[in-house]
SEGU-846681 format. One record per residue (C-alpha): residue number from 1; x negated, y, z. Coordinates in Angstrom, 2 decimals, always signed. Each point is the difference from the previous one (the first is absolute). Layout:
BEGIN
<site><num>NUM</num><x>X</x><y>Y</y><z>Z</z></site>
...
REM end
This chain:
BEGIN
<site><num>1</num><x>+31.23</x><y>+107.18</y><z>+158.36</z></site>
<site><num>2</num><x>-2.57</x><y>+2.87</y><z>-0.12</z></site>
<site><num>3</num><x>+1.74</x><y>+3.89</y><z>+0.52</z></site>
<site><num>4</num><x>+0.84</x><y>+1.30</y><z>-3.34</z></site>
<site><num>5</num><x>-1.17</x><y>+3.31</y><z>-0.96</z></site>
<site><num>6</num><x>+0.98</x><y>+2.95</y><z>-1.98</z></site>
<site><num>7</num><x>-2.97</x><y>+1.61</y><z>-1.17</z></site>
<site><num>8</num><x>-0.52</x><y>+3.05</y><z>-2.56</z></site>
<site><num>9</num><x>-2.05</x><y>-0.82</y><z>-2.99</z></site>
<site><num>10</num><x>-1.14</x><y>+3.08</y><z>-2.45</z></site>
<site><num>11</num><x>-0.24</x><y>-0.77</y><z>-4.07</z></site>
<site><num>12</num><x>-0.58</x><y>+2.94</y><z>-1.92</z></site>
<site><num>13</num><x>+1.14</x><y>-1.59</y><z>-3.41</z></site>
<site><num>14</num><x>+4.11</x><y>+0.30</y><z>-0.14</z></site>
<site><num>15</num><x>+1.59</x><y>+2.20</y><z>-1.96</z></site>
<site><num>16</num><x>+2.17</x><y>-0.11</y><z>-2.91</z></site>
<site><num>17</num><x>-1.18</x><y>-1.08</y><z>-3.52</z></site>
<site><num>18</num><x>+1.88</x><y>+0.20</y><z>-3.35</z></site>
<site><num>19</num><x>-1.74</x><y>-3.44</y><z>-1.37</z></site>
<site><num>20</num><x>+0.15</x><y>-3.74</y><z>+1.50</z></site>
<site><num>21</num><x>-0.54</x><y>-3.19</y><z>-0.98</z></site>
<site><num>22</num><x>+1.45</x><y>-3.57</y><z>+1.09</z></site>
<site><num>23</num><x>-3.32</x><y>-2.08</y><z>+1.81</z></site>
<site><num>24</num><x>+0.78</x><y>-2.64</y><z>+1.78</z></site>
<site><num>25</num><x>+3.57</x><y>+0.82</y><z>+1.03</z></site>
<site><num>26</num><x>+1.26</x><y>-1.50</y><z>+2.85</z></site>
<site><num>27</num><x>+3.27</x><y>+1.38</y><z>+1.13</z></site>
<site><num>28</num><x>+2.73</x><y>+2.34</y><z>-0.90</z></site>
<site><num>29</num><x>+2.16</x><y>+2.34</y><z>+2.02</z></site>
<site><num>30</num><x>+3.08</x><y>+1.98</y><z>-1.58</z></site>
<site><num>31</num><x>-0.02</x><y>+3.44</y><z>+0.82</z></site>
<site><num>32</num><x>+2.52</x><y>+3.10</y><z>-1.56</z></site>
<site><num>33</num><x>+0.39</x><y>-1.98</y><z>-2.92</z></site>
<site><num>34</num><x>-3.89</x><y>-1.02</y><z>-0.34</z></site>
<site><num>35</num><x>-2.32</x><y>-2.78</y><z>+1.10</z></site>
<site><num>36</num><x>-2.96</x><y>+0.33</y><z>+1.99</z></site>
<site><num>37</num><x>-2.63</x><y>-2.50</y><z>-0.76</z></site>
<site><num>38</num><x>-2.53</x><y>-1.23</y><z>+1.95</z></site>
<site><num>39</num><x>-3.18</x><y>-0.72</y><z>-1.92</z></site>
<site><num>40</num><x>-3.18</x><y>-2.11</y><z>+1.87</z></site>
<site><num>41</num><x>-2.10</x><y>+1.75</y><z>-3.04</z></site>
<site><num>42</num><x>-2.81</x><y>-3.55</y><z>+0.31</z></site>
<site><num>43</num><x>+0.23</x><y>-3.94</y><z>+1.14</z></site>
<site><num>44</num><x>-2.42</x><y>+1.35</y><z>+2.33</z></site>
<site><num>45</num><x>+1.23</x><y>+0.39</y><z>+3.56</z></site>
<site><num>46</num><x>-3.02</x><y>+1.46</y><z>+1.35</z></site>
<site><num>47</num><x>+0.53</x><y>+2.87</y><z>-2.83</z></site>
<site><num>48</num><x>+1.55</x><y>+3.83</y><z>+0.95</z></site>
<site><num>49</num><x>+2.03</x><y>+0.15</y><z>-3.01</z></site>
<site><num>50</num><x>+3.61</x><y>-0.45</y><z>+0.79</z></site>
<site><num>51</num><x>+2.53</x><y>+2.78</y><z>-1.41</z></site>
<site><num>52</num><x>+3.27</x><y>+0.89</y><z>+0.08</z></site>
<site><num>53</num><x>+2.21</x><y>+0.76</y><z>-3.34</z></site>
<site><num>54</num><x>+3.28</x><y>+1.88</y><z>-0.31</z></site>
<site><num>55</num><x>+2.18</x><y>-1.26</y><z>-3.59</z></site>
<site><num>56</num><x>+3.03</x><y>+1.81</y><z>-1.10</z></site>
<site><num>57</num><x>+1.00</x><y>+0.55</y><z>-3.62</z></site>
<site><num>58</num><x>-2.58</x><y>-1.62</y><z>-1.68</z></site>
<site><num>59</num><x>-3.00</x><y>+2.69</y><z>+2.02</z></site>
<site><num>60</num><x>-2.23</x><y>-1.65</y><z>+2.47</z></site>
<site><num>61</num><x>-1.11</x><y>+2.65</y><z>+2.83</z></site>
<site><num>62</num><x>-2.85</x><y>-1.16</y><z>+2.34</z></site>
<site><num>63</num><x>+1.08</x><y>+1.02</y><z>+3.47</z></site>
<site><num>64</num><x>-2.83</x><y>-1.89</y><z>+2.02</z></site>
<site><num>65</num><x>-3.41</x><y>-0.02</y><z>-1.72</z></site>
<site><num>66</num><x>-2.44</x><y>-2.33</y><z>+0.79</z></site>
<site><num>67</num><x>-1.96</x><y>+0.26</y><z>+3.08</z></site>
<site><num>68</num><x>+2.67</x><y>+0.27</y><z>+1.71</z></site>
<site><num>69</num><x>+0.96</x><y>-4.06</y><z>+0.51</z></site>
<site><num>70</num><x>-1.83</x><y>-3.31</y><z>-0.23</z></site>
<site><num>71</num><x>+2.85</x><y>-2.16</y><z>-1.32</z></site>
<site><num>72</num><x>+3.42</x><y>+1.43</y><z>+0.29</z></site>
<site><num>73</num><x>+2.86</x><y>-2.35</y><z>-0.06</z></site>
<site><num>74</num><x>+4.00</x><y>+0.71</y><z>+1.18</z></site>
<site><num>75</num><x>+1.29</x><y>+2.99</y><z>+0.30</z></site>
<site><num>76</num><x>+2.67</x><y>+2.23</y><z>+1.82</z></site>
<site><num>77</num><x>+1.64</x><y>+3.33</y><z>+0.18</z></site>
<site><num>78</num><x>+1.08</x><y>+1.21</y><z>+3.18</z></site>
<site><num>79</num><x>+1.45</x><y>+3.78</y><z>+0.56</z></site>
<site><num>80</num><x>-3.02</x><y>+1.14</y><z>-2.34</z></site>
<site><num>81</num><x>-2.51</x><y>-2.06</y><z>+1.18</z></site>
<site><num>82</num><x>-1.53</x><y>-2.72</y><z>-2.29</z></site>
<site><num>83</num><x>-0.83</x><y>-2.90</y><z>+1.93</z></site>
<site><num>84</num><x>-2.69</x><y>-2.14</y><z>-1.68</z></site>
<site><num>85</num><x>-1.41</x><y>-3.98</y><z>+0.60</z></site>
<site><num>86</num><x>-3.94</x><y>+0.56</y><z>-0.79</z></site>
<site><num>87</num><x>-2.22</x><y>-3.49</y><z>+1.51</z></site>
<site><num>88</num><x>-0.15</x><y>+0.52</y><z>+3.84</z></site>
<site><num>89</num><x>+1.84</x><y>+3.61</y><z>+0.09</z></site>
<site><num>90</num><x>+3.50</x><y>+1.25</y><z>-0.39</z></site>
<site><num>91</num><x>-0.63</x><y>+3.72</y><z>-1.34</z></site>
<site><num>92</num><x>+2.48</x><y>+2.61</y><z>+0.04</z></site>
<site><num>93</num><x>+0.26</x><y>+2.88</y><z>-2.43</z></site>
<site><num>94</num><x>+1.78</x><y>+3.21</y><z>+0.00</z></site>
<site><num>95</num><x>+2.22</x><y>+0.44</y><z>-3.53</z></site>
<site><num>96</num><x>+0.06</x><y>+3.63</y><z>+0.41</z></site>
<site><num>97</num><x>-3.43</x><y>+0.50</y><z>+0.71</z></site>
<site><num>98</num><x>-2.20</x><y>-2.93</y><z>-1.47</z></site>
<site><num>99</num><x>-2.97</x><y>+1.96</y><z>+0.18</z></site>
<site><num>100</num><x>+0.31</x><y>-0.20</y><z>+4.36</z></site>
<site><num>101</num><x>-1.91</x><y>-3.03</y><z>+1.07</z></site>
<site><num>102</num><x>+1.97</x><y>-3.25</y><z>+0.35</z></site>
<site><num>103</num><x>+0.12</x><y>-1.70</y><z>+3.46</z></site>
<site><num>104</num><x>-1.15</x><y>-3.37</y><z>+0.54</z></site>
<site><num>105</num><x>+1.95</x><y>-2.78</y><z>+1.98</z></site>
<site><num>106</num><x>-2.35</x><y>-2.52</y><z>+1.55</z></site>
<site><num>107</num><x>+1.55</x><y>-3.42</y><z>+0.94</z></site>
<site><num>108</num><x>-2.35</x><y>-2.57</y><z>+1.41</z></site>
<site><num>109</num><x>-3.15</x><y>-0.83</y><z>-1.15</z></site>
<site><num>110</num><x>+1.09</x><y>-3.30</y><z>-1.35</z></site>
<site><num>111</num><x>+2.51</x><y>+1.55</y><z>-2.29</z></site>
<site><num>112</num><x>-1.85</x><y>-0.03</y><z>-2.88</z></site>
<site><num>113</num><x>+2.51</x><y>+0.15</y><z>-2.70</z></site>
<site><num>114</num><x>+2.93</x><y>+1.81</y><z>+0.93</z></site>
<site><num>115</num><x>+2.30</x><y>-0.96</y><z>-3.56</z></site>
<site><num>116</num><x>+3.61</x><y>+1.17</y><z>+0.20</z></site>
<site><num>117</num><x>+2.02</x><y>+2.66</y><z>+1.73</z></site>
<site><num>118</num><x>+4.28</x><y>+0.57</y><z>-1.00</z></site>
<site><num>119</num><x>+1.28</x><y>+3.17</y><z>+1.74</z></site>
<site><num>120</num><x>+3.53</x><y>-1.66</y><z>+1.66</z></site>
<site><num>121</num><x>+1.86</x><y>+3.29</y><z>+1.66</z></site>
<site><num>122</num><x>-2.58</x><y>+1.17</y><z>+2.18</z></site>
<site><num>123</num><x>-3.07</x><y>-2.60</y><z>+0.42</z></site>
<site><num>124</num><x>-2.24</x><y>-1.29</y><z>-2.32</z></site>
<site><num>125</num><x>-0.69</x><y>-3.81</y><z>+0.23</z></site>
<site><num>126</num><x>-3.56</x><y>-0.85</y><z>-0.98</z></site>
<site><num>127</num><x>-1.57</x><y>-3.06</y><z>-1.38</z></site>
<site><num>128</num><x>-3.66</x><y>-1.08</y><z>+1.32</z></site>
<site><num>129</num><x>-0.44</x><y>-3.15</y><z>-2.17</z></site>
<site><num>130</num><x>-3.16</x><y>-1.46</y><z>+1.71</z></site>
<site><num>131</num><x>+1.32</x><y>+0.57</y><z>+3.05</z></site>
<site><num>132</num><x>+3.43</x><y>-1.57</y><z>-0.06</z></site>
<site><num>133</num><x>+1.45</x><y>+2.75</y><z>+1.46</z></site>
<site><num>134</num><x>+2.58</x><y>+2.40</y><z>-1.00</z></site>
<site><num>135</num><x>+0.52</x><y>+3.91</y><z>+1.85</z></site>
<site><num>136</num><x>+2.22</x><y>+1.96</y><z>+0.61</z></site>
<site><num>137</num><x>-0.69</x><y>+3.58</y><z>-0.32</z></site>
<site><num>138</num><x>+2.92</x><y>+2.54</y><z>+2.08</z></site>
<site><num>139</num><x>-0.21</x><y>+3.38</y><z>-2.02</z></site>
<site><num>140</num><x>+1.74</x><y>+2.01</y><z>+1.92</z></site>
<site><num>141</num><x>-2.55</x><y>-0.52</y><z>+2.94</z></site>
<site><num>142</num><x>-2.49</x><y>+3.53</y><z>+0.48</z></site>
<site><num>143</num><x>-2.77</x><y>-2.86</y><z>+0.50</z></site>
<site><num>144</num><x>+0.19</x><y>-2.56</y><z>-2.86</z></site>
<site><num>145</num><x>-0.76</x><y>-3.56</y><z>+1.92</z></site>
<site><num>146</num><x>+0.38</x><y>-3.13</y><z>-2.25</z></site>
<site><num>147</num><x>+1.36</x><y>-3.19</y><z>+1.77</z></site>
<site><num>148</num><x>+0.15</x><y>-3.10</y><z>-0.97</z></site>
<site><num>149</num><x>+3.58</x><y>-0.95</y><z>-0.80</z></site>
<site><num>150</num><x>-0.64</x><y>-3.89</y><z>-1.80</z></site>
<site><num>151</num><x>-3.29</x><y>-2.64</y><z>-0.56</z></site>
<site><num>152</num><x>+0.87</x><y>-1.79</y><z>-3.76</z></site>
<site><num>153</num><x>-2.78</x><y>-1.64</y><z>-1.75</z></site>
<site><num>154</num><x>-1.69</x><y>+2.52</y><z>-2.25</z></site>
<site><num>155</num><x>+2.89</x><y>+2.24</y><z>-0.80</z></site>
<site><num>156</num><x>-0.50</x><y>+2.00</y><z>-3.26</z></site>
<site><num>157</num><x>+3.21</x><y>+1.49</y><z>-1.34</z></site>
<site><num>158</num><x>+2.96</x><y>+1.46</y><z>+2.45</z></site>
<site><num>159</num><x>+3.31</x><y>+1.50</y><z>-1.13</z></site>
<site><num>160</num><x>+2.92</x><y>+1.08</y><z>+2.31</z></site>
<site><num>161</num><x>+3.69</x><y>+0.19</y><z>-0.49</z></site>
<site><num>162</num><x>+2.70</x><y>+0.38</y><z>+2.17</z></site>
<site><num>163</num><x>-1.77</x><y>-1.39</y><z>+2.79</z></site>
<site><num>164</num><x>-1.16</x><y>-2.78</y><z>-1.72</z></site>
<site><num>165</num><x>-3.57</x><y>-0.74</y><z>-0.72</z></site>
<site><num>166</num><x>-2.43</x><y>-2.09</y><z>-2.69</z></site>
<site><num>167</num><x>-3.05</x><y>-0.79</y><z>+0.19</z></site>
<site><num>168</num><x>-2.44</x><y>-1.77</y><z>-2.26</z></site>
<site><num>169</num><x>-3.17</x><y>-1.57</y><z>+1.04</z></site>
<site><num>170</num><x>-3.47</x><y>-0.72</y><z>-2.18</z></site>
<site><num>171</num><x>-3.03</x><y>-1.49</y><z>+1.11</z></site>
<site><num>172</num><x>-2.53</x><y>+2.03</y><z>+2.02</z></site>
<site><num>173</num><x>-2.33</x><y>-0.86</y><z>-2.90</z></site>
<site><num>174</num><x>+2.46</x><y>+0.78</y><z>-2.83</z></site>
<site><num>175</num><x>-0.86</x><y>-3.39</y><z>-1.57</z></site>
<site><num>176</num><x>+0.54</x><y>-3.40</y><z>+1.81</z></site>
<site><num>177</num><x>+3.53</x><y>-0.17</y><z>+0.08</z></site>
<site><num>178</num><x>+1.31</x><y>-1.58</y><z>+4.07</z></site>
<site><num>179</num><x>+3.17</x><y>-1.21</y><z>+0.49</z></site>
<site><num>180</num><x>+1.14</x><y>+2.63</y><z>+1.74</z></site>
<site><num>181</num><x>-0.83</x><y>+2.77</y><z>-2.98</z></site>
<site><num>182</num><x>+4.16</x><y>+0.24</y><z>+0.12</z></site>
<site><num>183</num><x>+2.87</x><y>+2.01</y><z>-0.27</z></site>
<site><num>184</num><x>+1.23</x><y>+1.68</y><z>+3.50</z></site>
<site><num>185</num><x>+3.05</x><y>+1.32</y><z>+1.24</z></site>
<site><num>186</num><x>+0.96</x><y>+1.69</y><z>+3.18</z></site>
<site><num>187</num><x>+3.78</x><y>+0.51</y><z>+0.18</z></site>
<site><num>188</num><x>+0.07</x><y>+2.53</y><z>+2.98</z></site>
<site><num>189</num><x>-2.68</x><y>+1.98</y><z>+0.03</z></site>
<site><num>190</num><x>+0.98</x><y>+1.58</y><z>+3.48</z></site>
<site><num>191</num><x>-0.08</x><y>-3.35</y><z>+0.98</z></site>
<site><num>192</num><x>-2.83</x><y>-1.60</y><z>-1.72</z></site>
<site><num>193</num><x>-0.50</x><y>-4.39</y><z>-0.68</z></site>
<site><num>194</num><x>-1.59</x><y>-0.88</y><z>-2.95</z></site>
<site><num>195</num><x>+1.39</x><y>-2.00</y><z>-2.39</z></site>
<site><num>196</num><x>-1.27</x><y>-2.18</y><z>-3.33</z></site>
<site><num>197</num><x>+1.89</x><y>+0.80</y><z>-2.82</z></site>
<site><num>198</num><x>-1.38</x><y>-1.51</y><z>-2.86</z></site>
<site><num>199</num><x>-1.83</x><y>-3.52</y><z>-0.34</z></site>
<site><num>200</num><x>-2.82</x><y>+0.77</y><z>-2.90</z></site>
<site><num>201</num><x>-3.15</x><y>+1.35</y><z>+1.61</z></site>
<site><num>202</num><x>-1.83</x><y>+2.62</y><z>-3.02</z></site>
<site><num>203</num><x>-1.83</x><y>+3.11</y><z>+0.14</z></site>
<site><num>204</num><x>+2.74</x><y>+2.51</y><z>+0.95</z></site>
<site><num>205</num><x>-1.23</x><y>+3.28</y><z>+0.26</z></site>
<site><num>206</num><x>+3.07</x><y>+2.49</y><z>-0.24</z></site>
<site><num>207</num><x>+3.55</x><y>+0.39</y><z>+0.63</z></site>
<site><num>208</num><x>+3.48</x><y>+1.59</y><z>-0.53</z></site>
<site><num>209</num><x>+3.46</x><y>-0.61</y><z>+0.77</z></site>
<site><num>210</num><x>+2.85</x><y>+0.74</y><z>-2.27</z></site>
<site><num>211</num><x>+2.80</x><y>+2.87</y><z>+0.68</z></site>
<site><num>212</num><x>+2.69</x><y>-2.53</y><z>+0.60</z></site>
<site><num>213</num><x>-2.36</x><y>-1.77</y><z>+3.14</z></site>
<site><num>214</num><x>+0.53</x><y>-3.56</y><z>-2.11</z></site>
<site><num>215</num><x>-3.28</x><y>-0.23</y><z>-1.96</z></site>
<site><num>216</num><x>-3.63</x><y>-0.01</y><z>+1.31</z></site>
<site><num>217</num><x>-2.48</x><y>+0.81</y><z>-3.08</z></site>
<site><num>218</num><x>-3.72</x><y>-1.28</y><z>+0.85</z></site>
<site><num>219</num><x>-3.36</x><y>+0.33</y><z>-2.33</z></site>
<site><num>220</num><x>-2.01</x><y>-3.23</y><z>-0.33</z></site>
<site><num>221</num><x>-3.77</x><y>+0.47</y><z>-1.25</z></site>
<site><num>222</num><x>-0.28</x><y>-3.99</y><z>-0.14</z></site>
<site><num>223</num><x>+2.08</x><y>-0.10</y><z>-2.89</z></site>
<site><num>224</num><x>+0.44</x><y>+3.86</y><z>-1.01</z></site>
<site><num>225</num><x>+3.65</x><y>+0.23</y><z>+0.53</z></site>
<site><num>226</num><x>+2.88</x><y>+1.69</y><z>+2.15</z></site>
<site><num>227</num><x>+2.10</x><y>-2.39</y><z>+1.48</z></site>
<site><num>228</num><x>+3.85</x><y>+0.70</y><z>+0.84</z></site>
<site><num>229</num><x>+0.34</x><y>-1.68</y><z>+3.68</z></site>
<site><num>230</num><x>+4.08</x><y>-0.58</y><z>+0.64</z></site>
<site><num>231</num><x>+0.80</x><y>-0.16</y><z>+4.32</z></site>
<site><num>232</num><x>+0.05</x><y>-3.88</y><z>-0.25</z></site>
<site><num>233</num><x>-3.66</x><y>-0.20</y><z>-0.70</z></site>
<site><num>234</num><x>+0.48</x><y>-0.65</y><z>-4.22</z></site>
<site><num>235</num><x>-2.25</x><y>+1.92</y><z>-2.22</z></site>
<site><num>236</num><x>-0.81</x><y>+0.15</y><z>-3.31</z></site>
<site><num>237</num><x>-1.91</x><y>+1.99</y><z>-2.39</z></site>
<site><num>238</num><x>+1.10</x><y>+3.43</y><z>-1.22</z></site>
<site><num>239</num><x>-2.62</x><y>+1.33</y><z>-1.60</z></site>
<site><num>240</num><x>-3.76</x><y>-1.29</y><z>-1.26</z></site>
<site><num>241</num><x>-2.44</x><y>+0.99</y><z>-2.05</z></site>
<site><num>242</num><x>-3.37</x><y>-1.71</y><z>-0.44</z></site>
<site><num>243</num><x>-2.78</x><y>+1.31</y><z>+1.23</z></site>
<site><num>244</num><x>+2.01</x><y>+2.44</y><z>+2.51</z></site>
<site><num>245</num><x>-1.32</x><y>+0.63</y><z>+3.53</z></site>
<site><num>246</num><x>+3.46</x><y>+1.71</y><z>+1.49</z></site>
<site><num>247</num><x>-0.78</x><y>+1.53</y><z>+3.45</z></site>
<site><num>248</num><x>+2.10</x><y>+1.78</y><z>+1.97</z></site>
<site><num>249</num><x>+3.26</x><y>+0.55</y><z>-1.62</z></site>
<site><num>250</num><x>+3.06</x><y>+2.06</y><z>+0.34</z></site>
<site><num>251</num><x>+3.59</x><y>+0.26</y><z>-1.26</z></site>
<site><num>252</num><x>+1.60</x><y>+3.20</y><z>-1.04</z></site>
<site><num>253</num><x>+3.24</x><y>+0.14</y><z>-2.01</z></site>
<site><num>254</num><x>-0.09</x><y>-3.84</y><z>-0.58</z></site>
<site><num>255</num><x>-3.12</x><y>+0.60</y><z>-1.16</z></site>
<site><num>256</num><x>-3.43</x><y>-1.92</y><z>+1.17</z></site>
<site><num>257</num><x>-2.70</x><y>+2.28</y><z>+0.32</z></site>
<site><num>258</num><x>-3.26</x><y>-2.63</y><z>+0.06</z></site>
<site><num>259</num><x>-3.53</x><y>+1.47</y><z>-0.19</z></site>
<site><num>260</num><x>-1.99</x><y>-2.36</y><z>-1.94</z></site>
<site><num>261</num><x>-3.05</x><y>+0.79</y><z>+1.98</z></site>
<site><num>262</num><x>-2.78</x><y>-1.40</y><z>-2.19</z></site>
<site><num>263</num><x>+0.88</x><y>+0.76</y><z>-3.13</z></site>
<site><num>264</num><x>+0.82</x><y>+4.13</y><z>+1.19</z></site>
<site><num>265</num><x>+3.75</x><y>+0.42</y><z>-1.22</z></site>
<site><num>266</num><x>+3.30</x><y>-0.17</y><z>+1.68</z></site>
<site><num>267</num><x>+2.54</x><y>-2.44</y><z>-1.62</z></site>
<site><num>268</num><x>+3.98</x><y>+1.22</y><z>+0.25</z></site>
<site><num>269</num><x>+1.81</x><y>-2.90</y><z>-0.39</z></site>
<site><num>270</num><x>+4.12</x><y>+0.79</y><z>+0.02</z></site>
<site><num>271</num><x>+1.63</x><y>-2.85</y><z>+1.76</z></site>
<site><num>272</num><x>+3.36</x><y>+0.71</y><z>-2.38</z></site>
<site><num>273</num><x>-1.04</x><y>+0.45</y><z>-3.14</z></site>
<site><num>274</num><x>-3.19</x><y>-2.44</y><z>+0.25</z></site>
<site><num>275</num><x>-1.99</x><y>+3.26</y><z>-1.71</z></site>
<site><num>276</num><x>-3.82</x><y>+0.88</y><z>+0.46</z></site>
<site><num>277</num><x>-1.88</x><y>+2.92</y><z>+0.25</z></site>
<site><num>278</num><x>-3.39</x><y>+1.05</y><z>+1.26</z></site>
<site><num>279</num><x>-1.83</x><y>+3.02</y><z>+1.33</z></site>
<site><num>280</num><x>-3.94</x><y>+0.51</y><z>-0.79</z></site>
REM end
């Protein structure tokens, strides 16, 4: 493994903007009663378009223009620091002062698409899905220095709760579906053997766990739908809707947050009430 590096990088483009719009949306992060959204802006991964949106009572606020990330994926908050998945880099912004350059985190060379990252106390575990590999990030360390905590096969989505991970793989290709494109589950993560959960290999890309630590909620772009996954390795569908392409998800309030990444909205589906909504 190749030293990791914290380098400086300098974009002159952030700042705070009173208009936004949904482009290829691929994650959401809750924040003081808002979402961030994380917006690729083009299919194009060569492109410097990525930006970063802020939503809260029907006003979208751009808070990271574009220039300022290739592709932007997860997200996390940290004691005012947004931490932010974009290709090979983890870059970290300062909420008070977005207009101070962002850092860059550097893993090795190889990890090309760094996916996921959940905040649990005070690390971040990030996924590296054509890597296999899955780091752990100490925050409260002066000199950030990721280390590789697990290898699963092309891990996507990663949620945390009560010391209890998921993960959900998709294929390095994000087409040809492998048998092991499955449902993971780590029961200690302070102790960490991975376990299959489920037996139906898809396209998972995102996932969430509910309040009560009983239901595991997982997006599918095979067959655009969210799956409910139960601790005995059962799932069903929850929630579909043709033509979908559900990405990273979240839950808030029994709510399912699911950026439907190419068709720019984000889809609130309420897990009680079986009600819809959608932000564009």
């Amino acid at each position: 493994m190749k030293k990791f590096i914290l380098i400086l990088t300098i974009f002159f483009s952030i700042n705070y903007s009173f208009a936004g719009e949904i482009f290829f949306n691929e994650s959401v992060l809750p924040y003081k009663g808002g979402l961030f959204i994380s917006n690729k802006g083009s299919r194009d991964m060569n492109k410097i378009c990525g930006f970063v949106l802020y939503y809260k009572k029907g006003e979208f606020k751009t808070v990271i223009n574009k220039g300022a990330l290739y592709k932007p994926t997860a997200m996390a908050v940290y004691k005012n620091k947004l931490y932010v998945c974009d290709r090979d880099k983890l870059k970290i912004f300062d909420l008070k002062k977005l207009t101070i350059n962002p850092t860059e985190l550097t893993f090795s060379p190889d990890d090309t698409v760094l996916n996921d990252i959940v905040l649990y106390k005070n690390n971040l575990y990030i996924t590296s899905t054509t890597t296999d590999r899955i780091y752990k990030l100490n925050l409260k360390e002066d000199n950030l220095n990721p280390e590789l905590w697990l290898n699963i096969p092309s891990p996507n989505g990663i949620a945390i709760k009560k010391g209890r991970a998921v993960v959900v793989s998709i294929t390095k290709d994000f087409k040809n579906i492998k048998d092991e494109n499955l449902v993971y589950i780590i029961k200690d993560i302070n102790n960490p053997t991975v376990e299959k959960l489920n037996s139906t290999p898809l396209l998972y890309d995102g996932a969430a766990i509910s309040k009560d630590n009983k239901k595991i909620y997982v997006s599918d772009w095979l067959t655009s739908s969210i799956y409910e996954v139960n601790m005995n390795g059962e799932q069903k569908v929850v929630f579909s809707k043709k033509g979908m392409t559900p990405a990273d998800i979240t839950l808030r309030n029994n709510k399912l947050i699911i950026p439907d990444m190419f068709n720019h909205r984000v889809i609130i589906y309420d897990t009680k009430t079986k009600k819809e909504s959608c932000i564009k």
